[in-house]
Each structure stands twice: as structure tokens, then as C-alpha cells.
N, C-alpha and C positions, 0 to 999 in steps of 0.2 A: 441590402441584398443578402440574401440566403447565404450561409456559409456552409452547413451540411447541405450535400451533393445528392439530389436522390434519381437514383441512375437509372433511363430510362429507355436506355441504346445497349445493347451486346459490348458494341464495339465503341469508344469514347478518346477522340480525336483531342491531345493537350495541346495547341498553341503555347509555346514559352515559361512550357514546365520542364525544367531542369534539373530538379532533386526531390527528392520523397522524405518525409518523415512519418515515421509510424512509433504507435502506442498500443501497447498488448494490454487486455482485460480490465480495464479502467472500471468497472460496473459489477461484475457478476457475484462480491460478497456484500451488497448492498451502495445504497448511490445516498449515503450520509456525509456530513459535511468535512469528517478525517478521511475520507475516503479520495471523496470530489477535490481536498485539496493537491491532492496528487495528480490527479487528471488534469489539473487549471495548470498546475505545472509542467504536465507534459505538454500541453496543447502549449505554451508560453516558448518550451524549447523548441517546437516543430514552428515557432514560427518565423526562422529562418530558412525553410527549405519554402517551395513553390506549392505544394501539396500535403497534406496528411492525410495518412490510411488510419485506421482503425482497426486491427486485425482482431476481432472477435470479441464478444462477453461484455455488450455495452451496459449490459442492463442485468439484475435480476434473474427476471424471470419476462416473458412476452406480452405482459399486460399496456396500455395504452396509457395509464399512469405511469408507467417506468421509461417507457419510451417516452412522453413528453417531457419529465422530467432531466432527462438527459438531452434532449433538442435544445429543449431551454440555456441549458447549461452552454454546451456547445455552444449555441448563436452565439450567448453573449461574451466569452472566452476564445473562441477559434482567432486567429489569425490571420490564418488563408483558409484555402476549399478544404472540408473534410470530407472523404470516402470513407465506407464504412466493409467490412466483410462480417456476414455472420459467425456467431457464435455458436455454441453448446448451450446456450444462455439465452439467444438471442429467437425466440422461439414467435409466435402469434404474431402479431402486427409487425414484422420486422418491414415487410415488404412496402407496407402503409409510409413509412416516413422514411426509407434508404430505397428502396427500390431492387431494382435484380439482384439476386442474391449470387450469381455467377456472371462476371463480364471481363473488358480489358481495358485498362486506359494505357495509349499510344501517348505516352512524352516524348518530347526534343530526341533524349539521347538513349533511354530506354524503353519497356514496355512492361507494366507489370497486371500479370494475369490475377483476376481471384477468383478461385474456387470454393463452394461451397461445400462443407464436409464434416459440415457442425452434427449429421447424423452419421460420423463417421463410416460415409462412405460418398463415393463420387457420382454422382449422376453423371450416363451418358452425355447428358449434352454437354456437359462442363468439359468434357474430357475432347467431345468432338471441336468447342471453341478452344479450346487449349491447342489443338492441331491447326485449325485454321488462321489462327495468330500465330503462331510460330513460322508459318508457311510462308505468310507474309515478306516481301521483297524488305521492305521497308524496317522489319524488326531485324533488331541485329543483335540485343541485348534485352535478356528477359528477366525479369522476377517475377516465378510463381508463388501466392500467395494462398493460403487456407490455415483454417484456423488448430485443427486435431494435430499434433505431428505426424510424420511417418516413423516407421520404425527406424531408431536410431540405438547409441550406447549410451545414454544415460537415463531413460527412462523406459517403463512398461507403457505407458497410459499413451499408448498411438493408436490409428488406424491399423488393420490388419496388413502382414503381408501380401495377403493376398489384393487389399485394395493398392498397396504401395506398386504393386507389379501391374495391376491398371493404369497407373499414373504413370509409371516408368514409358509402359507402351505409346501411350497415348505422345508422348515427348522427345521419344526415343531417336524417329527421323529428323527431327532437329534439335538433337542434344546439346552441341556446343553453343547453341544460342541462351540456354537454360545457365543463367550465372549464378543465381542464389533460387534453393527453396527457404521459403519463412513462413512462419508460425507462431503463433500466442498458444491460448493453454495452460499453460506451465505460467506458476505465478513465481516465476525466476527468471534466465534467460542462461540460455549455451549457445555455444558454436559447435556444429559436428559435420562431417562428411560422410553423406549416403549418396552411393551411384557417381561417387568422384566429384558431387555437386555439396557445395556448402550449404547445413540448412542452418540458421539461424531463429531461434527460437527465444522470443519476446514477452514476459507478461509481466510487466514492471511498470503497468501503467495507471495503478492504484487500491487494485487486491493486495494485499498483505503478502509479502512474500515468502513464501513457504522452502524447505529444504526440499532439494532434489534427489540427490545423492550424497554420498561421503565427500565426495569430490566438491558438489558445489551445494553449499548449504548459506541456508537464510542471512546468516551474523556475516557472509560477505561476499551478497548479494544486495545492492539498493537498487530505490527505484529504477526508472529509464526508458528513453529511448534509442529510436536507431535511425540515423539518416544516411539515406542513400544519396548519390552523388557522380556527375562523370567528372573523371581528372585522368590525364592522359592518354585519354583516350579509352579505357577502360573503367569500366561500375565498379564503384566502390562502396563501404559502409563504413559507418562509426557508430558505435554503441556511449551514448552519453550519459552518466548518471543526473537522475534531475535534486538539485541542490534542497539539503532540507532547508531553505530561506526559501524555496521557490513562491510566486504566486504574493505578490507583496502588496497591490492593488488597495485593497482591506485598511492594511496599518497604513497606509498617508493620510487617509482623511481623520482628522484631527478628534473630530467628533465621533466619530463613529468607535473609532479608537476607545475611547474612554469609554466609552457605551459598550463595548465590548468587554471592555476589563471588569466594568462593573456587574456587567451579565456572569460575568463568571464566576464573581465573588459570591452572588448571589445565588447560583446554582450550586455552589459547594457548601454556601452556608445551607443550603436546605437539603444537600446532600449527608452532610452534619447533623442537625436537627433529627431525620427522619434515622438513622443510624443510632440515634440516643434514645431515640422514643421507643424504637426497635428492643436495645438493650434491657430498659424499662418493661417492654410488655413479656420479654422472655424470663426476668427474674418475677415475674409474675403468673408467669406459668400459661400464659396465654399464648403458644407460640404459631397458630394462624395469622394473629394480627403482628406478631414478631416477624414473620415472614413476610409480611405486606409490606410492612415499615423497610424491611432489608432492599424487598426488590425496588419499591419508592427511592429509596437512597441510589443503587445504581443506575436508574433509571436519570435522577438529579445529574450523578456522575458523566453518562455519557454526554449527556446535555453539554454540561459544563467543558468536557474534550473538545467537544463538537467547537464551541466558541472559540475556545481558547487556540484551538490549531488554525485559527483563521489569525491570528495573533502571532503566533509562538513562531520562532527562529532559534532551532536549535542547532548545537553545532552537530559534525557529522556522526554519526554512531560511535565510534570506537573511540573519538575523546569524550563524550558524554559523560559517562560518569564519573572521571578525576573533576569536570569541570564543580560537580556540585559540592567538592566535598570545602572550599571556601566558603560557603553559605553554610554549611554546618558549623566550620572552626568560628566563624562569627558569633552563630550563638552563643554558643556553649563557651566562647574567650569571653565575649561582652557582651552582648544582650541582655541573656539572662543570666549572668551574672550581676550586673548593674539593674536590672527589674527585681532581681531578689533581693537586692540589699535594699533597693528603696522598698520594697515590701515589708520587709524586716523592722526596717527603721521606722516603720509608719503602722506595726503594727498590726500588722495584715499576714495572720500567719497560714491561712489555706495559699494565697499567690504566690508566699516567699517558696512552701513546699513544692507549687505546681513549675515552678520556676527551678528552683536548684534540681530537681528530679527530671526535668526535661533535658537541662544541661547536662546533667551523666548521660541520661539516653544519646544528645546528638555528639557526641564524644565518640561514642561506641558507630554511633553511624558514620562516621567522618572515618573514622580507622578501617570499616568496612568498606566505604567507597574508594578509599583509596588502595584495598587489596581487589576490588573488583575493576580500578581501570587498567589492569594485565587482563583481558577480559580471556586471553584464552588458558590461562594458569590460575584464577578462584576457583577454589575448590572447595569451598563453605554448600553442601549440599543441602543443611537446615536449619530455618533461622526461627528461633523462638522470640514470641511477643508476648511481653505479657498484658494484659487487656487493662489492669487495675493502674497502672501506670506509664506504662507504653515502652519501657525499657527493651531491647534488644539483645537478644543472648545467642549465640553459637556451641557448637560443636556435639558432639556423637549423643550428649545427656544433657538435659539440663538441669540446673541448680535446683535441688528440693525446693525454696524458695527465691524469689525475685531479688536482688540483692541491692532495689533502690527502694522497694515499698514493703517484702515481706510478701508478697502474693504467691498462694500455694505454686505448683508446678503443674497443678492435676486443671487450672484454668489459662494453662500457658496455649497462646496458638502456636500452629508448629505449620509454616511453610520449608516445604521440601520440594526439591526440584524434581521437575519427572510428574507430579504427583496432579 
């Protein structure tokens, strides 16, 4: 059975729906597999309510490849019934595989309206079925749903006042039925109150979450959903972050597993390779085919993400980087300390060098991870590489020379942040 709902009634009667879960923007910076793992995780958390909405930007752009490819996805992922609301995103075939793009589903204990506003602004009719549901004996508790916000205090990027004051109207004789306005959009998520009405704004549902304001910015922001809920008698919400182990499907099967680690190995060893050859054609003076080889190599790269996030269980953002700096201290203690003396010892004097010169380098890394998990107090604005040996340098200048291999300063890379 169908699991995406494609709505083909105004009005849409739930027998023994009782709570909503929604996911904001899941699609609209691309439907890649770092992307979709966020979205497999939200659809995993919504499947404890009775329903999922969809609030906007499933896809792209409107083409018929992007919509299937998200159908797809969905069937095999959902839960329960997914509803969808367009997006800004959500353009050309939408109506093909979701159906009406302005309707109501009637639940148990609530009613949640969606209007379409992905061309920011509201069609008549939306505004007239917005009154005729409200009117409704039987609704007693509403959430209206559309995807642009209204104007609020934390962001510009809304519908006009002028359409907010349409929508006001059109709600107005049954205000107190109106419990929550919601909204995607916004690839973060707030709480605000306009017209005395909480609007709740969602897009944490696998676009990359971007800073809003000073107030609420990316670094503490994750993903998420939102589920709705009656309890006591009154509609409630809870905004959930979705775990970075979500979506674990993948890593049980034993086989696959391994095929995966291997895919990865293999995507990075040719994401290596094609970065050497790169090197190679630029001291060569060829730098067309230098640039081919570069974008080949991240090309490898995203490949390689792409796998490996169907893998990867990382812990939350903010212990992230303390956790790596024991993988450094190992090196650079034993590792390669004990690969450079066997090198040594065996006469093998390019290994023994590539080996104790790695080891100073991850020294210097491990000291930097561990100034970078205070992540809101680093203050290392530019980090010098040098290219001839890979050592790490900091601060305002760096060293005339590399001070593990000798390598000028005039071949030093220089990441800076901002930049």
C-alpha cells in the first residue's frame, strides 16, 4: 500500500489519527545520499505519530526525475501516511504524484489546514477553504500549515504583510480555533508569536542548516522534527532533534557493511590518485588538465561522503572534535613511531622520513583538536599546510620555512576562516 497520500478531496476525513509529525525541507539543496540520510531519519522519528506532513521543498526543482526519486525514497522509508504541502521548490509536476496543493485533513482531536504559498502569496480559494474549515462545528482545534513564513522577528525572507493581513482576515472569525501557524523555509527552526498565534517554523529536515540570526545560528541548530499531539485536552508540540546515528537500516546487514567500507576506501583511494596526478600536471605547467584531475578528485570525494554517511555514527556536534584527538595521540605515541623505527631498522630511509614527519604533524593536530572542542572560544583564524610535507602551522605569519621538511612559505596553503 501507498504510503505517500496523494490528495484528491478539499476536505480529507482521518479515522484514528491522533498526532502529526512533520519534517521541513528535506530535498530542495539536492536529493544526494548525505542529504536523504537525514530525511530516512526524520521519516524513522515521525513514525511514532499516526501521520506525516511534509511542509515544503521535497525536491529540487519540479522535474519528474526528482519527484520520483523522492517517491521512491519515501515508499520505501515512511512509516505511516505521508502528506505533503508545496514548496518554493516544489514547482512542475507537483500535483502529478501529491495531489491538491491547498486542502484539510480532519483528525480525531485536531484539524490541520494547508495552504499553498510557495508563490508567496495565497490564492483565493485557499483562504476561502481556510474559512469554511474553521466554520466547521466539529473543528475545535486548528493548525494552519504553509510553507513561506509570515512576517515574524527573526527573519526578512516572509510573505508580505500585506498577504499576512489576507490570511489574518480570512481566520479572524474563528481566531481562537487557530492554535499554531507552521512553516518550513527556513533551513533552521524558531518559535515566534504573530497575531498572539504561535508560529512554529521548521526546516531541519535535511537541507544543511544555515544561520538565522545572531540569536539562532547553525553550530546550535540540528536537525529535526516536530510532533503534534492532544494531551489534556489541549494540542501540543514537541520539536525533536533527529539523532546523528539515525537511519541504521544499512549498517546491520553484514554484507553490505563491508561493501560499503570498501566502496569507500576505494573512492578515496581514487580521490588520492586523481589529486597526485593533479599535482603532477600543475608542476608541469599544464594546468587544464591540472583542473580536470582536481575537480575528478572531489568529484571521488563526494562519492566517497555519500557511502560512508550511510555507515558513519557520529557523536553529537559539540563533542565531535575532542573525540578525534585520541586517534591523533595514537599516531603520533605509537604508530608511527614503531613504523619508523621498523623502517629505520630495515633500512628503508624515504618510510622512516614519511613516518616521523607525519608524527610531528599529528602532534600538532591533536593539540589543535583539542583547542577546537571549546568550539565557542578557538580562535586560530589561519591554518597553514604545507603541501611538501603536510605539517600544520598557526598563527598571524607563518615560519619563513616548514620546520619538519624545510618547505618555503611562499608554497604554504593558508585556510582562513570567513574566506
Amino acid at each position: 500500500m501507498s504510503k505517500i497520500i496523494r490528495v484528491t478531496e478539499k476536505i480529507v476525513r482521518l479515522a484514528g489519527v491522533h498526532s502529526l509529525g512533520v519534517i521541513g525541507d528535506p530535498g530542495c539543496e539536492g536529493l544526494g545520499t548525505y542529504n536523504m540520510k537525514v530525511y530516512a531519519g526524520a521519516l524513522e522519528a515521525c513514525g511514532r505519530d499516526d501521520i506525516t506532513l511534509v511542509v515544503g521543498d521535497l525536491v529540487p526543482a519540479g522535474s519528474k526525475h526528482y519527484y520520483r526519486t523522492i517517491v521512491e525514497l519515501t515508499e520505501a522509508l515512511a512509516q505511516n501516511d505521508v502528506y505533503a504541502l508545496r514548496g518554493n521548490h516544489d514547482t512542475g509536476a507537483y500535483t502529478d504524484y501529491f495531489g491538491e496543493k491547498s486542502y484539510a485533513l480532519l483528525a480525531e482531536d485536531f484539524a490541520v489546514i494547508v495552504l499553498d504559498n510557495a508563490k508567496r502569496c495565497f490564492e483565493q480559494e485557499s483562504l476561502d477553504l481556510l474559512r469554511e474549515v474553521l466554520a466547521m462545528e466539529e473543528v475545535r482545534q486548528a493548525i494552519v500549515a504553509f510553507h513561506i513564513p509570515v512576517p515574524n522577528h527573526f527573519i526578512q525572507n516572509s510573505v508580505s504583510q500585506e498577504e499576512f493581513e489576507r490570511l489574518k482576515e480570512a481566520y479572524a472569525p474563528f481566531r481562537e480555533k487557530v492554535k499554531y501557524l507552521l512553516c518550513g523555509h527556513v533551513h533552521s527552526r524558531f518559535v515566534d508569536e504573530v497575531d498572539g498565534i504561535p508560529l512554529i517554523c521548521t526546516g531541519g529536515g535535511g537541507a544543511l542548516i544555515e544561520d538565522v540570526s545572531e540569536e539562532i545560528r547553525a553550530c546550535d541548530v540540528e536537525h529535526h522534527v516536530v510532533h503534534f499531539y492532544k494531551e489534556g485536552g489541549a494540542l501540543r508540540y514537541e520539536i525533536c532533534n533527529i539523532a546523528e546515528t539515525c537511519y541504521p537500516r544499512e549498517r546491520t546487514d553484514g554484507v553490505l557493511h563491508q561493501k560499503l567500507e570498501e566502496t569507500v576506501q576505494g573512492e578515496l583511494l581514487a580521490h588520492f590518485k586523481y589529486l597526485m596526478f593533479a599535482d603532477r600536471a600543475k608542476r608541469r605547467g599544464m594546468e587544464h588538465v591540472a583542473n580536470l584531475f582536481r575537480a575528478l578528485a572531489a568529484s571521488e570525494y563526494y562519492h566517497a561522503r555519500n557511502f560512508f554517511a550511510v555507515l558513519d555514527q557520529p557523536l553529537p556536534f559539540v563533542e565531535s572534535a575532542q573525540a578525534f584527538v585520541p586517534g591523533e595521540r595514537f599516531e603520533y605515541e605509537y604508530l608511527y613511531k614503531m613504523m619508523a623505527d621498523y623502517a629505520k631498522g630495515h633500512g628503508y630511509p624515504l618510510a622512516y622520513q614519511a613516518y616521523t614527519g607525519a608524527a610531528f604533524a599529528e602532534k600538532e593536530h591533536a593539540k589543535l583538536l583539542a583547542q577546537a572542542a571549546d568550539l565557542e572560544h578557538f580562535e586560530e583564524k589561519t591554518v597553514y599546510v604545507c603541501p611538501i610535507c603536510g605539517h600544520v602551522m598557526t598563527g598571524d605569519e607563518p615560519p619563513e620555512r616548514c620546520p619538519v621538511c624545510g618547505g618555503p612559505s611562499r608554497q604554504f596553503e593558508a585556510y582562513a576562516a570567513g574566506a
